[in-house]
N, C-alpha and C positions, 0 to 999 in steps of 0.2 A: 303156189296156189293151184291148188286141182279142181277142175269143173269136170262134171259129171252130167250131161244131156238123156236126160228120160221123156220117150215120145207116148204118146196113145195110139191106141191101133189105128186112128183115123189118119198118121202122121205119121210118116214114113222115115222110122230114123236109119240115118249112114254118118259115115265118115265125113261127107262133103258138108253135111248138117251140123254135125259136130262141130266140124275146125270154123264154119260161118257164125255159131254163137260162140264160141271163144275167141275169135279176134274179136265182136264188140266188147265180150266184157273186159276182153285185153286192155282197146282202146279204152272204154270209160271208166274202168277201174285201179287203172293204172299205176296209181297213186296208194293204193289200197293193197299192193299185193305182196309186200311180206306181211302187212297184217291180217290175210285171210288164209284158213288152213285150205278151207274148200267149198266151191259155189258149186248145189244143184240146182238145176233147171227141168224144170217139168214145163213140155208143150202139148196142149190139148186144144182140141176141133167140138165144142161143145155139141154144135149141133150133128156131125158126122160128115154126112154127102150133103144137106138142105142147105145150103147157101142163106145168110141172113146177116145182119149188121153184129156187130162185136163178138165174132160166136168165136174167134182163138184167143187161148187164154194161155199167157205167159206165168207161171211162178218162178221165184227164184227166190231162194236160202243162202243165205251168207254164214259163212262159218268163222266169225274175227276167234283168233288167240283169246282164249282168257277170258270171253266176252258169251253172252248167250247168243242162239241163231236170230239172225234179223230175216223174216221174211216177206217179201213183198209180191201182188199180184199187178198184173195190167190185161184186159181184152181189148181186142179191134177186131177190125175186118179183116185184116191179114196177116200174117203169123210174122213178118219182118215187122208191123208196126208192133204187135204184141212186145216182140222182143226189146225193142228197142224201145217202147215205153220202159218195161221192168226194168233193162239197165239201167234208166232215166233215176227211175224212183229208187233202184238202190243206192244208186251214186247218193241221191238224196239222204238217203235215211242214212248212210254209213257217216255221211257230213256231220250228223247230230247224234 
């Protein structure tokens, strides 16, 4: 399974960003991973610098074998809650 981390300019991506969303969806996907070719992840700061309730916004695409992309969103206040909702709901929706 290959994850691919894409940030917005507000969001400073590196390596240390990277391997911290891959071991979640390591962890909660786990189960799921010869059946996925490859998970992207887009993390965005809607509102940029103005601090406000739900403004990072987690997506993430699932790629199963054989199967159409499942894609699922989550916002919070902070980009670890973001992320960890999305895994939340993918886990879900891969379920069904």
């Amino acid at each position: 399974m290959q994850i691919q981390v894409n940030s917005s300019n507000q969001i400073q991506g590196n390596v240390r960003l990277n391997e911290w969303v891959s071991s979640i969806l390591h962890s909660n996907l786990e189960r799921y991973e010869d059946d996925l070719t490859r998970i992207e992840v887009h993390l965005r700061d809607d509102n940029g610098a103005k601090p406000g309730p739900h403004d990072k916004r987690c997506q993430m695409e699932a790629r199963p074998k054989g199967h159409q992309p499942i894609s699922v969103t989550h916002t919070a206040t902070s980009l670890d809650q973001a992320v960890d909702g999305a895994a939340s709901k993918l886990n879900h929706a891969l379920e069904h």
